[in-house]
N, C-alpha and C positions, 0 to 999 in steps of 0.2 A: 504493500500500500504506500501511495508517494506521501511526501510531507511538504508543507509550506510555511513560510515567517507567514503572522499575521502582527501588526503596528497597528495601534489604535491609539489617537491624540486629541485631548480633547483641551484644547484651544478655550481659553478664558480669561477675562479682564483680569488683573496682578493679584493673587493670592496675600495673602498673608502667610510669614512659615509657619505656623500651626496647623493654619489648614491645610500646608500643601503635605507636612508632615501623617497627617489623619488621610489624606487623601490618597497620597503613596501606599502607607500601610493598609489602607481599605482593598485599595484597588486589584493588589497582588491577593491578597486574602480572599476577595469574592471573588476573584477571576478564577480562582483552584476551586473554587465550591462547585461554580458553573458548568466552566469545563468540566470537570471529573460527573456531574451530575448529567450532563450530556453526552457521557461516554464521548469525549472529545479527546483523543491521547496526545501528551506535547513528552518534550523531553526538560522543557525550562520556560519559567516564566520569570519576567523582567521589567520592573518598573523605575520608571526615573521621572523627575520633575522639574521643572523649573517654576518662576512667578507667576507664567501665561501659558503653562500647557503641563495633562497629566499624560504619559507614555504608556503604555500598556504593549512589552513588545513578548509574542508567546513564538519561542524559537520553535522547529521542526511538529509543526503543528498537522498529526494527519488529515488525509483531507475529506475522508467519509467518517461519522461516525464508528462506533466499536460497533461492531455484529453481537446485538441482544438474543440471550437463548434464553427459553422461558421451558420448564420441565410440569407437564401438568397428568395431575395424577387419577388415574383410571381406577377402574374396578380390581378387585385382588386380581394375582393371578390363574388364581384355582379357579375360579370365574370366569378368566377371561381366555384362558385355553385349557384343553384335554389337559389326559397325562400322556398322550403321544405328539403334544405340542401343538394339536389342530386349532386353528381362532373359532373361538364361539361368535354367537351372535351379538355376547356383553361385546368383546373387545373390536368386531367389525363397524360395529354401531358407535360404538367411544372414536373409534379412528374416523371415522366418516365425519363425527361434529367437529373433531379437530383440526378437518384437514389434512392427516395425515395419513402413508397406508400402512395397512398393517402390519406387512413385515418391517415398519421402522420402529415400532413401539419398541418400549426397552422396559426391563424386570429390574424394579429396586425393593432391597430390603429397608423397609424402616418400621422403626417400635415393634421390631420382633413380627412382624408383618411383611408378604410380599404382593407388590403391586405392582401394575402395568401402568407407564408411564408415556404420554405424548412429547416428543421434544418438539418443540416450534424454533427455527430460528428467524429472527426479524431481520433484516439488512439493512446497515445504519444509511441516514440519509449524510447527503452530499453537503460538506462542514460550513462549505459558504453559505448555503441555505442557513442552518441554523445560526452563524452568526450573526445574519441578518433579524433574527428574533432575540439573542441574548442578548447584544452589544446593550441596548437601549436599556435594558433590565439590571445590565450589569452597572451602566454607567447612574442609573438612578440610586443602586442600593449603598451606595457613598455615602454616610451618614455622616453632616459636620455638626459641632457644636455648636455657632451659631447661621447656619444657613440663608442664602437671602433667595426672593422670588421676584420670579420673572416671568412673563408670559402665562396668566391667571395662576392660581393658588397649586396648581397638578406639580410644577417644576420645581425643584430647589438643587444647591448648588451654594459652595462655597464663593464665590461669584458670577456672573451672567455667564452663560458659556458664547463663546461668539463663532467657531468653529468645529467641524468633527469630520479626521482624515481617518480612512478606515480600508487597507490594503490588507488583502490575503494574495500573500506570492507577488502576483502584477495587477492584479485584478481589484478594483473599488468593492467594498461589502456596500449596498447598499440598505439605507433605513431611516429613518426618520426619530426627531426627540423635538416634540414640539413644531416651531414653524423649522427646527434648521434640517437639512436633508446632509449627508455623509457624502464624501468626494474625494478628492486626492489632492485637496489645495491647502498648504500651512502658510504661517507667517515668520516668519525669521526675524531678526533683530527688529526693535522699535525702528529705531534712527540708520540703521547700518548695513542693512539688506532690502534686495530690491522687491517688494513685496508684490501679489501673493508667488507664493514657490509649486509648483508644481511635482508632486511626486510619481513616479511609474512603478515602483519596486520597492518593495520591504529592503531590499539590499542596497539602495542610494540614500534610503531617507536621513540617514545619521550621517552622513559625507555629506547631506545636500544643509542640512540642518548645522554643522559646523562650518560651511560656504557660508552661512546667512547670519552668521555670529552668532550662533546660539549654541551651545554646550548642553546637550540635555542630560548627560553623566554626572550625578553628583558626586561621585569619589573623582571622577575627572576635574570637575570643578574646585574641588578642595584640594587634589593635585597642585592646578595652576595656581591655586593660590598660594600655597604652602611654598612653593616654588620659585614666586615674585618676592615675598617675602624675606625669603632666604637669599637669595640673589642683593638684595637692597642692606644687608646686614653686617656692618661692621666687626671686625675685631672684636670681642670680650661685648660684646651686645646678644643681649637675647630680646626675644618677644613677647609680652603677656598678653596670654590668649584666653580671653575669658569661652570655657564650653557651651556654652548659652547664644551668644554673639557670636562665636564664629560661626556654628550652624546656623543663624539666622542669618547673617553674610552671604553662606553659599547656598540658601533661598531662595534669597531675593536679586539676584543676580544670574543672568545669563551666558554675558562674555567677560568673567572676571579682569581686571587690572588693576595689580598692585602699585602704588604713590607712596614715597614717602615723604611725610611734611616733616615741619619743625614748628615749635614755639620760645616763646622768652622763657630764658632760664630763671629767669623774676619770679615764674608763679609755682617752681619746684619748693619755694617757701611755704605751700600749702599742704595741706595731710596728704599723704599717700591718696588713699580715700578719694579724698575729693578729685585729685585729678586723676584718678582712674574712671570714677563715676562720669566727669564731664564728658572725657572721651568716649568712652561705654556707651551710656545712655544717648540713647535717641540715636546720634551721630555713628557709631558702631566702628569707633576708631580703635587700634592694637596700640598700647602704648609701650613705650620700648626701655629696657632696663639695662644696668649694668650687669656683669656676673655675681655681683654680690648683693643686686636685687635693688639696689636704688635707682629709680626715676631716672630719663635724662630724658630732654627738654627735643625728643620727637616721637614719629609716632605713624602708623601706615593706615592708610584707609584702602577698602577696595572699590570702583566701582564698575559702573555699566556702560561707560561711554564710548569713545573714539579716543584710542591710546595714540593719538595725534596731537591732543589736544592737553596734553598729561603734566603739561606744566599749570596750564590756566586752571585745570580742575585741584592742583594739590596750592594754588595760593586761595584759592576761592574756599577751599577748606581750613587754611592755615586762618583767613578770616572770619570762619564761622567758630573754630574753636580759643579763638582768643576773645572772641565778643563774651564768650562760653566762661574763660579763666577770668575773662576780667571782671565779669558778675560775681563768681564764685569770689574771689579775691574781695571785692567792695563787703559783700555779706559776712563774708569770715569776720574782716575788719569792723564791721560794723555790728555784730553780734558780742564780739568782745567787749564792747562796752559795758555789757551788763552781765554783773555773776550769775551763772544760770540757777542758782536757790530762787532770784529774784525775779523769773519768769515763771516760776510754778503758781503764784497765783492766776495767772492769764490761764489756766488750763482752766478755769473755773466760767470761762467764756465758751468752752469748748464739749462738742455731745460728744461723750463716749455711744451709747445710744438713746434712742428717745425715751426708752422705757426705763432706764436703765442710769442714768442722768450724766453726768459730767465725768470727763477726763480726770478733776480735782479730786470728786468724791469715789473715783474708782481708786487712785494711788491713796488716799486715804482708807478706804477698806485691805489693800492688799500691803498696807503697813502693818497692819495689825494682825494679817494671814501669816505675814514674813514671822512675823514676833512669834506667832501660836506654831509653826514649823520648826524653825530655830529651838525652841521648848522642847517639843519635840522630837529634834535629832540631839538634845541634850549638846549641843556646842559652843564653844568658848563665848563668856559675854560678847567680846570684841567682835567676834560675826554674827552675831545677833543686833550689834549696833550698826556695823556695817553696811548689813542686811537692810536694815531700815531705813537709814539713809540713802543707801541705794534704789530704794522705792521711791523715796519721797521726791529725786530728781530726775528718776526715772524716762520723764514723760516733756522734762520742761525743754527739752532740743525740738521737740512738734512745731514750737510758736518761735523757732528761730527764722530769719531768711532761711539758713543756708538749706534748712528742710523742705520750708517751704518751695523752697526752687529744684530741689534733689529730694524729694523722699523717701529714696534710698539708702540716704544716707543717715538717716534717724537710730538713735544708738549708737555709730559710730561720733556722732558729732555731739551726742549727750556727752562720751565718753573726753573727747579734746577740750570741748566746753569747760567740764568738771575740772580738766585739769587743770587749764591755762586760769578755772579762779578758787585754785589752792586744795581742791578737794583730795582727798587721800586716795592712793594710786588703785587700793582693793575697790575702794568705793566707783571709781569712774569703770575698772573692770564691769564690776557688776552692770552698771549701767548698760553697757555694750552688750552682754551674754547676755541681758535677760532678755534680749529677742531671737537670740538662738534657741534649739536649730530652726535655721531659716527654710528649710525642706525636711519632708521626713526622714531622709537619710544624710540631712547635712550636718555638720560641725556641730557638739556639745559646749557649755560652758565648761573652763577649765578650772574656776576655783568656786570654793565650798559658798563665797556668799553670790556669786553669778547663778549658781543651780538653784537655790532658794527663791531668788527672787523670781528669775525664769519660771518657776513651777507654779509659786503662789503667784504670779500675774496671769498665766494661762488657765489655773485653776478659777481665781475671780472674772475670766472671760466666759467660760465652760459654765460654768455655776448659771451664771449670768444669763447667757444665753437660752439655758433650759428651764430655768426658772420663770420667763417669763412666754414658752412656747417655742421659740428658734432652734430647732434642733434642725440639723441635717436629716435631709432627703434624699435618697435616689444621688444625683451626681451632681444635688445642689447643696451649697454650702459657702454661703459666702462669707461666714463669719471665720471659715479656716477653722474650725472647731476638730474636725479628725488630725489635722497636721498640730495640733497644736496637744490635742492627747496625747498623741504619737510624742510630739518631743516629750513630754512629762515622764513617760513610759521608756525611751532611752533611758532621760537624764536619770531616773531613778534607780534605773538595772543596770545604768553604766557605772556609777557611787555605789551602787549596793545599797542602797539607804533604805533603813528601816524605820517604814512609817506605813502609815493608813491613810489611803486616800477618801473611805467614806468619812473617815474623821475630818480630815478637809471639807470634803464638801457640805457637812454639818455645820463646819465654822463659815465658811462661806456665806450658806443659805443663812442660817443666824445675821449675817451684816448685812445682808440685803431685805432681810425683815425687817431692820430695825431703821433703814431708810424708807418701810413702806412702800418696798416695789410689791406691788398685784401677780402674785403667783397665779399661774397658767393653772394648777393643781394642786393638791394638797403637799407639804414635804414631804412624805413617806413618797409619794409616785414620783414624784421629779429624784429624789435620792437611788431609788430604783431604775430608773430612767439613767440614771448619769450611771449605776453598776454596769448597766446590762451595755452602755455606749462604749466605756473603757474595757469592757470583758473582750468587746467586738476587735477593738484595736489589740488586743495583748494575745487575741486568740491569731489574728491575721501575721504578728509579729511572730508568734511560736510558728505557726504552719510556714513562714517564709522562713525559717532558720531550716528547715528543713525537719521537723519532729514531727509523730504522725497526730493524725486527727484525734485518735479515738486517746491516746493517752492525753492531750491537748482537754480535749473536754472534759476525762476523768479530774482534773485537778483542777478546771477552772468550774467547775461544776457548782462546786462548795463555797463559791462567790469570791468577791475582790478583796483579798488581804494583803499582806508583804508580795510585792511583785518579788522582788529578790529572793524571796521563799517558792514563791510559788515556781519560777523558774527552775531551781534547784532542784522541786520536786520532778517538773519533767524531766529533766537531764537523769533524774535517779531512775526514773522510771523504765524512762529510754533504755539507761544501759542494761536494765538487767531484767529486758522484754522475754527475752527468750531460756530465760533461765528457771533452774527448777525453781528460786527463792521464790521470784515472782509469782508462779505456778501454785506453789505451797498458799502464799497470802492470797491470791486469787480462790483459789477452794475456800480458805478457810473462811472469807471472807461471805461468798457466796451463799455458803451452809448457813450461818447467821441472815443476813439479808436475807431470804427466801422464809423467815419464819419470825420476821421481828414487824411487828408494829410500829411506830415509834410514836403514835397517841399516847400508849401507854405509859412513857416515859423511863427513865432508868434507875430508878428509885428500887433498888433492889433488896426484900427480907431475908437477912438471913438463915432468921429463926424458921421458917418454910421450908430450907435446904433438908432432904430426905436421902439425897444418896451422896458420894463422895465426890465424883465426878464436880457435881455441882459447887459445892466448896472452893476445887482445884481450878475450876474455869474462872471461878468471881478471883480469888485471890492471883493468880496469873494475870488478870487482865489488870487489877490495879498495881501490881507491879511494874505490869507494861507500859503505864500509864506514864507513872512515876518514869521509868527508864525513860520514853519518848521525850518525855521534857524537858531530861538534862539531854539529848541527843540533841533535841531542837536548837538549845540554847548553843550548843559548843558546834551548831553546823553542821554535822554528823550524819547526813541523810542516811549513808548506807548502815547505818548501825539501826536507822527509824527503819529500812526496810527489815532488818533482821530480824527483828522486835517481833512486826508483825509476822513474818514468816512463821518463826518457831509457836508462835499461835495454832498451827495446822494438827500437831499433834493432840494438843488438849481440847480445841473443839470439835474434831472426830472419836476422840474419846465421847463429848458429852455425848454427841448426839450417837454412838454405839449402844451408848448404856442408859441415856433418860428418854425418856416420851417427855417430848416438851408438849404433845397438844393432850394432853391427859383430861379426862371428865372432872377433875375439879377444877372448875373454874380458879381459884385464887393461886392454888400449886400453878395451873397451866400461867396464869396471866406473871406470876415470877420468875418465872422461865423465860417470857418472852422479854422480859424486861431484862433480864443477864443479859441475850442476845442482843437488844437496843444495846446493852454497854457496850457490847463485844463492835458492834456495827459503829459505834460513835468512835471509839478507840479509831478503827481503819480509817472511819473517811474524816478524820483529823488530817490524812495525808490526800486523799484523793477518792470519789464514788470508783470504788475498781468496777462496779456493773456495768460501766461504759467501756470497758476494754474490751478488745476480742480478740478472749484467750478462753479456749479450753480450760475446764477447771478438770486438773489431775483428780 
């Protein structure tokens, strides 16, 4: 069977990189669905993007579909022939509605049964035909986040589509998506090719496409980029390449060309920080360093024009980024005049949210979170003073310039602020970390009073947020609410810090009662609510470390205590899945569960005890009790699981030798309440009913 490239482009007003990012990754993903769903066979599928066009290029593409065989099953065999093999009238009669004759039928055994079988085979249709029905399905099942429409409410799309070239081998697929019809016509560069381009062949269109200054390779693109750069690179110079910005770089651009400018060494007097951001932001300049990492006063930008013109464009940029430094510069200047303690009243101008009231009165609640935390982690006065202080100026870089122009840079310029009016160096840290991490996998706070404050301020956002209804949705969440558990839930397990986070959220809700915020629900549901949200996060965090499900749920089962604990427990869990101990504590465990009440309570009489067993069981399990506590305390997991293991002997003893469901009520209901003991003991550690493990 022969094969063909087919290219499919679909041509669109300039993207945004996110969406072209969504749009790449869609495109290859639905096209393998399609295909393979239309028994389409390829050997490689290949997607590439730029700003104005998605590529869809499916290498050695056959060109009829796969030949469908379809097995359809008859009357037995005993039925459908003699025993000298003759066809009956079942099996000439089954072959006649089939279509098929009789001596093609075929004898399959299944379920212990033998039957006569019709094979039908279909004959795939001719691949161009059906491309002309997918393409339009495939290009609609693109799902962006925020879509625009065009041509009534039916069409969406990351932007208007204004084109759609659609070649198999030599040949045009044709088809329609709204008013545009499919053809063999692209467009190449804005400004730089001579528009429109005509295509004949899957095998010109990427030669015809780099003719017309367009690069649609994006490792190509990053190629030539990486590659001006380097070229333009002095002696003992390196490049800082922010991962965020250079992917959006090779985007939003076509026919890369590297420029390198320069600036006054005048405004290298300013934080790192800031003249990274200037360049960064918006402008999407590389700014350029020595080897030992400090600044020097240039910097390369890439763009999209006529590398003719390479001079006018790198002063026309040297003029945008000094209008850039020299604002940045005036607000530095002009921010220093006032100690930043002395802007924290101005926060009291400012909504944290409407329900929810001011910026002021939030670092005022989460002063007094710091303080109940710090108690809590029993740590030196001095970081508990810190701590506080570190709250209190938290917030006041908001209502600076340089924020207000960069808000990027908030934290970091809390932090310079702080120092340049005398603050102590822990104190301006905190300042900084307490908006770490800035992603869920980014950067922690590095010292003890930056983790406090970072907690207790995402904790009084969290609180906040649920207390008055704002919870995350589906893949809505604009208060950052999951990213912001998420870092608590690092910062905590990365310290090992032991604490309670419902005890938080208690203090929390408590300060927000006492400002008379209008709770969504009673506290007990919102405190529920905030368990069951961070259980979500810590469960997603275990399943990504790579531990399994069912041990995951066994320990988070028993609700949100010491994260740090509760980790340990899996990791105990984890190692010693397949081992007899586990095995051992799983039966023992089981036998209990499967006969415990826990209405009843554990309130166990002794004086009831009739056989000996009984005695042996109650007195082992308060020993084990006792043992588990010192284990806990000194860390000890695999000693908590031993505990439990050696458990296996003496409750297979009980239940040898008592009848725990015995006709007298109060013997039996003592019994069951041993077992509640026996049951509270284990899932101190983790419900093992959620594991799946055989009980020996």
């Amino acid at each position: 069977m022969g094969v063909k490239d087919l290219i499919l482009e679909i041509g669109t007003e300039e993207m945004p990189s996110m969406a072209l990012n969504i749009g790449i990754e869609q495109l290859k993903k639905n096209a393998v669905k399609l295909f393979e769903a239309n028994r389409l066979l390829f050997s490689e599928i290949k997607v590439h993007g730029t700003p104005r066009r998605l590529i869809l290029n499916v290498i050695d593409l056959q060109v009829r579909q796969q030949e469908k065989v379809k097995e359809i099953k008859g009357p037995p065999a005993k039925v459908a022939f003699t025993d000298d093999k003759t066809a009956t009238a079942a099996a000439e009669g089954f072959a006649s509605v089939q279509g098929v004759k009789v001596a093609d039928l075929k004898i399959r055994e299944i379920l212990g049964g033998t039957y006569v079988y019709a094979i039908k085979r279909e004959k795939g249709e001719e691949t161009s035909k059906i491309l002309s029905k997918i393409l339009p399905e495939l290009i609609m099942s693109i799902s962006f986040t925020r879509p625009m429409r065009w041509q009534g409410d039916n069409i969406r799309f990351a932007r208007p589509i204004r084109w759609l070239l659609a070649i198999y081998g030599e040949k045009v697929v044709r088809f329609s998506l709204g008013n545009l019809k499919s053809g063999n016509l692209t467009w190449g560069h804005r400004f730089l090719a001579k528009n429109p381009i005509e295509v004949k062949s899957c095998k010109e269109y990427f030669s015809l496409m780099e003719k017309a200054k367009v690069i649609v390779d994006q490792k190509k693109r990053e190629k030539i980029i990486k590659d001006g750069i380097k070229r333009f690179l002095k002696n003992e110079e390196e490049v800082v390449v922010n991962p965020k910005t250079f992917a959006e770089v090779i985007n939003l651009i076509e026919s890369p060309h590297v420029v390198r400018g320069a600036f006054s060494s005048d405004y290298l007097t300013l934080p790192r920080e800031v003249l990274t951001t200037a360049m960064e932001s918006h402008q999407r300049y590389f700014p350029i360093e020595d080897v030992h990492g400090k600044l020097k006063p240039g910097f390369f930008v890439v763009h999209n024009g006529d590398p003719d013109y390479d001079e006018i464009i790198r002063k026309g940029h040297e003029r945008v980024l000094k209008a850039r430094l020299a604002d940045a510069k005036f607000f530095f200047e002009e921010d220093q005049k006032k100690p930043l303690i002395q802007r924290v009243e101005e926060l009291k101008g400012i909504i944290f949210q409407e329900r929810l009231g001011t910026v002021y009165s939030k670092i005022k609640r989460v002063e007094k979170l710091a303080e109940f935390l710090a108690e809590k982690l029993k740590v030196e006065e001095s970081i508990k003073k810190y701590a506080k202080r570190a709250v209190y100026l938290s917030k006041a870089d908001l209502v600076t310039e340089m924020v207000v122009e960069f808000p990027d840079l908030q934290g970091v310029m809390g932090r310079e602020y702080a120092l340049l009016s005398g603050e102590d160096k822990v104190v301006s840290e905190g300042i900084y970390e307490h908006y770490l991490p800035c992603r869920s996998d980014g950067i922690l706070p590095k010292t003890c009073v930056g983790s406090i404050v970072s907690i207790v301020d995402k904790i009084d956002t969290i609180v906040g947020c649920f207390s008055v209804g704002l919870l995350p949705t589906g893949s809505e969440d604009p208060y950052a609410l999951r990213r912001q558990a998420q870092g608590i839930i690092n910062i905590i397990l990365e310290r090992k810090l032991n604490l309670s986070l419902i005890g938080l959220f208690k203090f929390a809700l408590k300060e927000y009662e006492k400002e008379n915020v209008e709770f969504y629900r009673d506290k007990e549901c919102i405190l529920k609510e905030l368990e069951v949200f961070f259980l979500g996060r810590l469960r997603q965090q275990f399943l990504k470390a790579g531990f399994q499900y069912d041990i995951v749920d066994s320990v988070l089962a028993l609700g949100l205590n010491n994260l740090a604990v509760l980790r340990e427990k899996v990791k105990i869990i984890s190692k010693y899945r397949e081992e007899s101990l586990i095995k051992d504590l799983f039966t023992a465990f089981v036998r209990c569960k499967n006969l415990s009440k826990l209405n009843l309570g554990i309130a166990v009489d002794e004086n009831l005890f009739e056989q000996e067993e009984e005695g042996t069981l109650f007195w082992t399990v308060l020993q084990s009790e006792k043992a588990m506590r010192k284990a806990f305390k000194d860390d000890d997991y695999e000693k908590v699981m031993k505990i439990l293991a050696d458990l296996r002997p003496v409750v297979d003893k009980f239940f040898d030798e008592v009848l725990v469901m015995t006709k007298e009520e109060e013997l039996q209901n003592n019994r069951i309440k041993l077992l509640n003991k026996c049951v509270r003991v284990f899932e101190s550690v983790a419900d093992f009913s959620k594991l799946a493990i055989a009980a020996g």
